[in-house]
KOLBA-347519 format. One record per residue: x, y, z of N, C-alpha, C in turn. Coordinates in pm, whole numbers, plus 32768, in hexadecimal, padded with zeros to 4 digits. Example, Ala and Ser with C-alpha at 12.3 -4.5 7.8 and 13.67 -1.06 7.14 Angstrom:
2
85277DC7830C84CE7E3E830C85287EB6830C85057F1F82C485577F9682CA850A80038313
//
This chain:
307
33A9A981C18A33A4A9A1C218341DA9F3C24334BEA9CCC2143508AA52C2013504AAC7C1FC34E9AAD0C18234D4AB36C161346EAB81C1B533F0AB47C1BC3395ABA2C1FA33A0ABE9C2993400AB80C2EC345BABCBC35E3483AC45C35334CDAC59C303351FACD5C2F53489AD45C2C63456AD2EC2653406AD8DC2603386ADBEC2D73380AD30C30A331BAD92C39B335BADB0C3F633E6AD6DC3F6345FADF3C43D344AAE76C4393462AE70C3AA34B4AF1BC38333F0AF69C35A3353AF20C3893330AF7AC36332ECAF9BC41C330AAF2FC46A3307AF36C508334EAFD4C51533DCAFC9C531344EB047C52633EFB0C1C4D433A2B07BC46D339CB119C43B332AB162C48C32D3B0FBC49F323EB148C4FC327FB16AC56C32F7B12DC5A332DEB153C63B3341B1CEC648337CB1D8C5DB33C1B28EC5D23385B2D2C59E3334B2C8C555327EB33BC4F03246B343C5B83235B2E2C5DB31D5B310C65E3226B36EC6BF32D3B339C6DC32ECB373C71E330CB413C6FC3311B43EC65C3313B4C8C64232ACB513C62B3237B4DFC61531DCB4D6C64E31AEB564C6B4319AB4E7C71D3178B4F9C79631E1B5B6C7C2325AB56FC7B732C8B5E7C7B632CFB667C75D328DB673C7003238B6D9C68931D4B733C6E9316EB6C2C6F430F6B6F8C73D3106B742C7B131B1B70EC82F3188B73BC88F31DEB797C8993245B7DFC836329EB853C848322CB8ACC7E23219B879C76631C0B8BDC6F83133B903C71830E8B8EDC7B0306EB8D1C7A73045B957C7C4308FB99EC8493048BA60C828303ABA91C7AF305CBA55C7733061BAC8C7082FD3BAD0C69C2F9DBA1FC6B32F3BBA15C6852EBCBA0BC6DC2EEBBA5FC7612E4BBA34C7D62DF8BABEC7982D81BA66C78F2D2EBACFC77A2D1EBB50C7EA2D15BB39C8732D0ABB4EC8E62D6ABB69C9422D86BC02C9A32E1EBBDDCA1E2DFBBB79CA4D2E50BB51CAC12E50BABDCAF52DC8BAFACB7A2DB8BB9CCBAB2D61BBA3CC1A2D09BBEFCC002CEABC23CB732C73BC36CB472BF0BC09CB582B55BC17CBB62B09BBB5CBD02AB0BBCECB582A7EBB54CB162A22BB59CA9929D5BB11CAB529AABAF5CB362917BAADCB3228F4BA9ACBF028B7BA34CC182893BA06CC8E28F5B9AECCA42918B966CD192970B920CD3A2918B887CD14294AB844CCEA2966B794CCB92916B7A0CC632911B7F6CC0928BBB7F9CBBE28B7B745CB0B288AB726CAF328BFB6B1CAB228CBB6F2CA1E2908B6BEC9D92949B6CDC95528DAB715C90A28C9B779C8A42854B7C1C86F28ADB7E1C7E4286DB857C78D28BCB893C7312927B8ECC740296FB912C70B29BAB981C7422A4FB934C7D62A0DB8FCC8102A1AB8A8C85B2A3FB7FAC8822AB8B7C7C8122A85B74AC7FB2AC0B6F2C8762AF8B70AC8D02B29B6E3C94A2AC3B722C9962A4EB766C9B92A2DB7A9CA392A82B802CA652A56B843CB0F2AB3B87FCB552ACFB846CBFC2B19B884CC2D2B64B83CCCB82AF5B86ECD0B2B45B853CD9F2B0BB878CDFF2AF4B90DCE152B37B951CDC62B3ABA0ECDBD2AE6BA0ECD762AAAB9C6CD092A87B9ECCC952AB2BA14CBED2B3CBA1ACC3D2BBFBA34CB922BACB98BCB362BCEB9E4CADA2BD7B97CCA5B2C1CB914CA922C0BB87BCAAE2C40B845CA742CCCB841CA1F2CA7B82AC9C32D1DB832C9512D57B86BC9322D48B8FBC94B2D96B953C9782E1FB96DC9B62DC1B8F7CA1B2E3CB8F6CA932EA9B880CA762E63B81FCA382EA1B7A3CA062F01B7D5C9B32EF8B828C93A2F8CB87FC8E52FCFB8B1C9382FAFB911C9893001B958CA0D3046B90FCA393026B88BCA913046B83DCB0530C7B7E0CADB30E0B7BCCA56314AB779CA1D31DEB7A6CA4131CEB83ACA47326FB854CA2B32B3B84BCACB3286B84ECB143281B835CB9A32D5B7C2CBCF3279B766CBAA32A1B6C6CB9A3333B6A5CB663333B6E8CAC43397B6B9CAA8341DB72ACAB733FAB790CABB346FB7F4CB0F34DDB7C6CB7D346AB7A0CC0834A5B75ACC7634F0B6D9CC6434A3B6A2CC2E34D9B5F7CBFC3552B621CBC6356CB65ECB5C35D0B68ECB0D3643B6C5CB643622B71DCBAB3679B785CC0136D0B719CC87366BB6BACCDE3698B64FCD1A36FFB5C4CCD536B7B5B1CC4E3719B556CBFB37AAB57ECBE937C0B5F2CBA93819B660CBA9388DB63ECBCE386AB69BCC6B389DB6A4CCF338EEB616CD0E388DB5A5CD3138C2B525CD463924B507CCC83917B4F3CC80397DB4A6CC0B3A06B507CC1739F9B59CCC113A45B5D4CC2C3ADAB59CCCB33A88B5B0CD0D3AFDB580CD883ADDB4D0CD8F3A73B4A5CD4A3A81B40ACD793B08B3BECD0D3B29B430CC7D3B83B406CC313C00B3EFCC5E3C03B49BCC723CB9B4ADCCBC3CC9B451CD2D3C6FB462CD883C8CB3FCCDFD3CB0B383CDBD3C30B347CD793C7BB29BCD563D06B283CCF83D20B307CC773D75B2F9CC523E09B302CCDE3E2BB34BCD2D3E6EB380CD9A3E76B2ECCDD23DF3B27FCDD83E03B228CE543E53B1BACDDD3E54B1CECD793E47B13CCD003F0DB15BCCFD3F54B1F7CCE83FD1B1F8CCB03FFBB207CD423FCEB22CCDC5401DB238CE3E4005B1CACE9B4090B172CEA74023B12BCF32401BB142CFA14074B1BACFDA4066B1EED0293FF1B242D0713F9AB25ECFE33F43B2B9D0073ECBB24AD0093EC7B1E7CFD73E68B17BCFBA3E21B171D0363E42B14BD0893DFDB118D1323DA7B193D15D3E11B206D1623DE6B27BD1C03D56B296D15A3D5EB2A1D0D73CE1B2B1D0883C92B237D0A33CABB1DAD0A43C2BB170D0A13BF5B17AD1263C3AB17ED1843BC6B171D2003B64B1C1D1F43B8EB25AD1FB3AF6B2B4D2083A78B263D1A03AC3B212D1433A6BB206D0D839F1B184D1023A6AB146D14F39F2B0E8D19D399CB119D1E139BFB178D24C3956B1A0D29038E8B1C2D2503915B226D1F33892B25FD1773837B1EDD15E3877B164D147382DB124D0ED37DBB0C4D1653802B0E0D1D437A8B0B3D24B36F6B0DED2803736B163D23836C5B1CFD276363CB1C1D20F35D1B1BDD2203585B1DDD1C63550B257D18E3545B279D0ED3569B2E9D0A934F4B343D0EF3474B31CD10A3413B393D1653429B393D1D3346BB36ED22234C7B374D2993537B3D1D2AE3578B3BDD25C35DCB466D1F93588B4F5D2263503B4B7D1AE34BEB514D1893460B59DD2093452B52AD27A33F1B543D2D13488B5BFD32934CEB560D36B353AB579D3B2355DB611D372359FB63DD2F635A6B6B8D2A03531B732D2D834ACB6EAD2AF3463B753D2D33434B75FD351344AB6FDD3A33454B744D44934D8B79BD4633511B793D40C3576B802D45A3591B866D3FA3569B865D3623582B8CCD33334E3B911D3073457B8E2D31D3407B924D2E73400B8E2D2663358B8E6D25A333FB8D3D1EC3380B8FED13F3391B8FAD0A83384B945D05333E8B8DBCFE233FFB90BCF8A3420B8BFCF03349AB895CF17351FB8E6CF5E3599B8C5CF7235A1B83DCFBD3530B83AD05C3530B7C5D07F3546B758D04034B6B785CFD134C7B6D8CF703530B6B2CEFF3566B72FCEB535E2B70BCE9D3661B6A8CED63655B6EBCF6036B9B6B1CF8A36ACB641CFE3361FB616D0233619B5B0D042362EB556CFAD35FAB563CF3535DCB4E1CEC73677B4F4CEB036C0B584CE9B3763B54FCE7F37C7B4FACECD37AEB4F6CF5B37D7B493CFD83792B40DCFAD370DB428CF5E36EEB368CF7A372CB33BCF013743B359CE8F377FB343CE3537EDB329CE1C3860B380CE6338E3B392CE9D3936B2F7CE8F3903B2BDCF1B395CB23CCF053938B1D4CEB538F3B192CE6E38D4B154CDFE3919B15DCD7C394EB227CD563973B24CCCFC3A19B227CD0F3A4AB25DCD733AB2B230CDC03AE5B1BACDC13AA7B157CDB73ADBB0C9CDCE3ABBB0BECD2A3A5DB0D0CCDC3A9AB0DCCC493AFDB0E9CBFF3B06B180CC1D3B7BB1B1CBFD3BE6B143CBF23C10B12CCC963C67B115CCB43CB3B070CC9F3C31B039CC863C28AF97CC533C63AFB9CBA73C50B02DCB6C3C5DB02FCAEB3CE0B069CAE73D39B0D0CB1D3DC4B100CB333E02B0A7CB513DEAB026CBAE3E21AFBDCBE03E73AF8ACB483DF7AF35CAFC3E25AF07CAAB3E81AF58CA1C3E64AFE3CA2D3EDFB020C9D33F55B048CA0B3F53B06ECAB03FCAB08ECAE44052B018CADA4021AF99CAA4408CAF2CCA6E40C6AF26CA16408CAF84C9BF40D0AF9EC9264155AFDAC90641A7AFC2C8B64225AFDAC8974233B09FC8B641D3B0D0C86041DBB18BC85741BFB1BAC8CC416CB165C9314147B1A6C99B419BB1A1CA0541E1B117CA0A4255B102CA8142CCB148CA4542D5B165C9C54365B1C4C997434DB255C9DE42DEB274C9D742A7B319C9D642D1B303CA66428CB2D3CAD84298B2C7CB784366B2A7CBA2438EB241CB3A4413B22CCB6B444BB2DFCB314426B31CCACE4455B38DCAAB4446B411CB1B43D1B3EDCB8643FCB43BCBE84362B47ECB984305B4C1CB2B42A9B4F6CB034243B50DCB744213B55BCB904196B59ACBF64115B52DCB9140E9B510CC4C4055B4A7CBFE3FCDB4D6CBBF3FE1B597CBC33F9AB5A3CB823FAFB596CB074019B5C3CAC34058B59DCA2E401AB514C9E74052B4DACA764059B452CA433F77B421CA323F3DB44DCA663ED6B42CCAA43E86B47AC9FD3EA8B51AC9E83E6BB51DC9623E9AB4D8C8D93F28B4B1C8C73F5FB4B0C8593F2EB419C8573F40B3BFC8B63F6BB32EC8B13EE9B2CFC8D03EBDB309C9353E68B2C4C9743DEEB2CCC93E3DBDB362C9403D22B38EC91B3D01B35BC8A13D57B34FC82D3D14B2F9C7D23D01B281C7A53D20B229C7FF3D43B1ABC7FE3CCAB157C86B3CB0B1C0C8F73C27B1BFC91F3BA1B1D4C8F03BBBB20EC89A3B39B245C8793ACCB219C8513AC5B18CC8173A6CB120C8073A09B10CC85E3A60B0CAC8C13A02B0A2C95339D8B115C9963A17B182C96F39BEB1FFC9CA3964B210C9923954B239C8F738CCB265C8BF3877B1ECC8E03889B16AC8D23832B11FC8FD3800B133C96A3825B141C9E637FFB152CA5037ADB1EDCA5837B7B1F6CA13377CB271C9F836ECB290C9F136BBB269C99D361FB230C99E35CCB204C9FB35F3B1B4CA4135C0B16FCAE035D7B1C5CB343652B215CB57366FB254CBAD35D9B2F4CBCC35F5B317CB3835BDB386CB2F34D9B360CB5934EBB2F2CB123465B2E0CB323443B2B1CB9734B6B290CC163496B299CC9934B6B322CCDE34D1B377CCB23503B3FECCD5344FB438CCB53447B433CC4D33D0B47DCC2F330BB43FCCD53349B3CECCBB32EFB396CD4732EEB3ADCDC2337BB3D8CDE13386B413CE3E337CB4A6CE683374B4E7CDFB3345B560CE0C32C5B56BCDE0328BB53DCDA331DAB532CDA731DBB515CE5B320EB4A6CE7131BBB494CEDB31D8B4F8CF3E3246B53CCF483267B5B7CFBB3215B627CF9731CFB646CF35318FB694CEF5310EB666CF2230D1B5E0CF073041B5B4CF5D3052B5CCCFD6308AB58FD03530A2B5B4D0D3309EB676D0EA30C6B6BBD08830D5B737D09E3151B740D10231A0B6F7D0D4324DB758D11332AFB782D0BF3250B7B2D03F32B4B7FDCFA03256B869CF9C3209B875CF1831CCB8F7CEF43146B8F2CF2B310CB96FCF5F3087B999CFA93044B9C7CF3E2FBEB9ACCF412F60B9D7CEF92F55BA8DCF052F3EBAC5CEAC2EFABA8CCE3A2F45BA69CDD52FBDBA2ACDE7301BBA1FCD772FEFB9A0CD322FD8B9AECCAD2FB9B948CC42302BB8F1CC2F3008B853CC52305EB7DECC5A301BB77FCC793021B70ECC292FE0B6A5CC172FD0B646CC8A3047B637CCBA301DB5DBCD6F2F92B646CDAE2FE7B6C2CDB32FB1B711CDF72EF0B710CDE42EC8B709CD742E42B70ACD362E02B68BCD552E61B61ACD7D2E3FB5B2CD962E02B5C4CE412E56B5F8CE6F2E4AB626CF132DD9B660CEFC2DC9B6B8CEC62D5AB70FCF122CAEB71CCED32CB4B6C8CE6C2C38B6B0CE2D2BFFB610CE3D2C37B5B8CEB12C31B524CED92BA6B549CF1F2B93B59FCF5F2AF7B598CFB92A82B5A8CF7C2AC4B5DACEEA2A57B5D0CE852A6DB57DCE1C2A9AB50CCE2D2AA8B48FCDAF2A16B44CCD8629B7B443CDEE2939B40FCD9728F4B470CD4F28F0B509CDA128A1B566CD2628FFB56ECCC82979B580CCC329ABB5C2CC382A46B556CC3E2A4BB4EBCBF92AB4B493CC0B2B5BB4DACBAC2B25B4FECB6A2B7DB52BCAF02BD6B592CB322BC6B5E9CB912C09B62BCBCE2C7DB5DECC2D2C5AB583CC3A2CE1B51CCC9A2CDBB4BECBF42CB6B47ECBA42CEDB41BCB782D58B43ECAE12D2DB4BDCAC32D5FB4B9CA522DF6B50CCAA42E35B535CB0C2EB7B561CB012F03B4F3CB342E8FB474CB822EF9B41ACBC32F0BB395CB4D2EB1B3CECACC2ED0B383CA492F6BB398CA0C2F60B40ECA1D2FB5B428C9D83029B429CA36304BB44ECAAF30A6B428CB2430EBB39DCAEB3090B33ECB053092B2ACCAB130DFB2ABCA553084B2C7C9E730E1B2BAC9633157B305C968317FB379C98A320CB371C995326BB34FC9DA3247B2F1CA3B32B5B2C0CA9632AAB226CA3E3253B1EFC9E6324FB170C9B432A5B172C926329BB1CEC8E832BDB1D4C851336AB1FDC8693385B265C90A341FB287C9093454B1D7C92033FDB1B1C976344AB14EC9BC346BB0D9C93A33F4B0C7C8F233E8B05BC87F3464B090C8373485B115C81234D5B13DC7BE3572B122C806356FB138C86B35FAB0F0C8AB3621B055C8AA35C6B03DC8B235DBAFA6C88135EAAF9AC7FD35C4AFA5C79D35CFAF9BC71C3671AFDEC704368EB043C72D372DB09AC714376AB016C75B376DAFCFC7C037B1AF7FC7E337CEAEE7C7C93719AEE9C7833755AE61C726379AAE6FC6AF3761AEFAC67137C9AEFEC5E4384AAF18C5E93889AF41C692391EAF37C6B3392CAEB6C68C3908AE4FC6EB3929ADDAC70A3947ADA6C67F38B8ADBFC63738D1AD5DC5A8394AAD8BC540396CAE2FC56339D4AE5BC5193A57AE0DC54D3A41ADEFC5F83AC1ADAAC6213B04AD13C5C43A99ACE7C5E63A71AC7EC5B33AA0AC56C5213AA7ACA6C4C03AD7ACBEC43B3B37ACBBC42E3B72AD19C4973C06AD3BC45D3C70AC8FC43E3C87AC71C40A3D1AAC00C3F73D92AC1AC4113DEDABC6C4493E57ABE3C4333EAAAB85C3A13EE5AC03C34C3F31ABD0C2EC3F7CAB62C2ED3F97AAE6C2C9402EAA9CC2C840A8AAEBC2624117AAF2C2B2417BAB1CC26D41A8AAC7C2064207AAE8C1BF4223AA83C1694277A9E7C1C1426EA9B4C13D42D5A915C1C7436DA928C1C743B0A914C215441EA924C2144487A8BBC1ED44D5A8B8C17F4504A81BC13D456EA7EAC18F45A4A783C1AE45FFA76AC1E0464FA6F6C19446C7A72BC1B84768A6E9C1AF4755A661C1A1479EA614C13347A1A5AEC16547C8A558C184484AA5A7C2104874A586C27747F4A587C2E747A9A5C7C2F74743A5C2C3384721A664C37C476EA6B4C37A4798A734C395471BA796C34846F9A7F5C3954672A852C39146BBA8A0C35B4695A8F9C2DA46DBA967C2B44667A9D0C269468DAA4CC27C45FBAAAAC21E45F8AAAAC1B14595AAE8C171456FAAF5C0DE45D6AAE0C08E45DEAAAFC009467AAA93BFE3462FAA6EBF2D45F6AAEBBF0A45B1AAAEBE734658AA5CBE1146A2AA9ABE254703AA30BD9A473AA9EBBDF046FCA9B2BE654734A911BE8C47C3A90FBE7647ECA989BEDE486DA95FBEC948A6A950BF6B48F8A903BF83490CA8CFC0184974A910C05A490FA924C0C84944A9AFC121499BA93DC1AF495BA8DAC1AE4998A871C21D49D4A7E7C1EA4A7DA7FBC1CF4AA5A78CC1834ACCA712C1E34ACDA703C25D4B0FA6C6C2D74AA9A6BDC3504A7EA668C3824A59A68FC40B4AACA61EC4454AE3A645C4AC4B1DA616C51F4ADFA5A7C5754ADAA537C5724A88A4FFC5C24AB4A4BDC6574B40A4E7C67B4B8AA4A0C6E14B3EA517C75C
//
């Protein structure tokens, strides 16, 4: 029963990174293999799955599957481009709030507020005042992301900014960016990539869904929320046109997210491993007197004083 743990461990981990590269193959890889442009019409509109045809076509009439290779890079572009962005300033900030405490407060409040607001609330607010289009959703999903990453960070700098190299570097007077690449960034880096996984596969949901609502990319642009939007009035004639991109929507927000968990238990269990060495014992006098290593036993403390 041991044994067999570890192996539906390590063959769990392996399906759920085959799926998640996968999925990520198919949806940067997939123009290249569409039979079809994404607005090419090759048939009647909802037409159901035939030869030539193994998805059907939309409400235009375009392929299907076509559009499904097309519609991937979209998804994960934005997701990507918003993840980015956030880790970027959510780093420096938390590193900045973890080695300054001065700067600690003035950074955490805005961060509360952020974390007050709800992330399509961001989202909505953005595009009433800046107009619809892709930057919106960037930067609404990099704001919702923002403080979460932030208080990461900064929970994780906490616990290295105590360390002997790091309080020498700060008493040395060193700029915190110095200190923030040389000292800090690799010593974080655990709990960030972990967080990493979850983060991103809520990044990716949130831009599907700004993409369904239509306050990211306009048709006819090929993207999988998007195909979901606009072929829903035809889900009983032709289902495959809404189910197979919000399949796959699915599976990659399930397999990133599964895969973040898994990077974070195999942190943990790596934590978990590590031991600490016992030094050797240290012999003592016997006057009673503590003295160091001393292989030819020869006595370094001939007297102790006991008045």
């Amino acid at each position: 029963m041991t044994t067999r743990l570890p192996r539906i461990r390590r063959r769990t981990e392996v399906a759920v990174a085959g799926a998640a590269v996968g999925i990520l193959v198919f949806a940067l890889a997939g123009p290249w293999f569409a039979p079809h442009t994404p607005t090419e019409v090759v048939g009647l509109p909802f037409t159901p799955p035939r030869p030539g045809h193994p998805l059907g076509t939309d409400y235009l009439g375009s392929d299907v599957l076509s559009r499904l290779l097309h519609g991937g890079r979209t998804v994960v572009a934005l997701s990507a481009a918003a993840t980015v962005v956030a880790y970027l300033a959510g780093t420096a900030a938390g590193i900045l709030a973890g080695l300054r405490r001065r700067a600690d407060s003035v950074i955490l409040r805005p961060v509360d507020v952020l974390l007050a607001i709800p992330p399509f609330l961001v989202l909505a607010v953005l595009a009433t005042a800046t107009g619809r289009g892709t930057l919106v959703v960037v930067t609404a999903s990099a704001l919702a992301n923002l403080p979460g990453i932030i208080r990461v960070v900064r929970a994780a700098t906490l616990q290295v900014a105590v360390r002997g190299y790091v309080e020498v570097a700060l008493a040395r007077g060193e700029s915190w960016p110095r200190i923030a690449v040389r000292d800090v960034l690799p010593n974080i880096a655990a709990p960030v990539l972990a967080d990493l996984g979850s983060r991103t596969a809520g990044t990716i949901a949130m831009v599907a869904g700004a993409n369904f609502l239509g306050l990211g990319l306009q048709p006819p642009a090929a993207d999988w929320a998007l195909m979901v939007a606009e072929n829903r009035t035809g889900l009983v004639l032709q289902p495959w046109a809404v189910l197979a991109p919000a399949v796959l929507i699915a599976a990659l927000t399930v397999t990133l997210n599964l895969g973040g968990d898994e990077i974070a238990a195999r942190l943990r269990r790596r934590v978990r491993a590590v031991t600490v060495t016992p030094g050797p014992a240290v012999p003592l006098h016997p006057t009673g007197a503590a003295i160091g290593p001393n292989p030819g036993r020869v006595p370094v403390v001939d007297e102790v004083n006991q008045s």
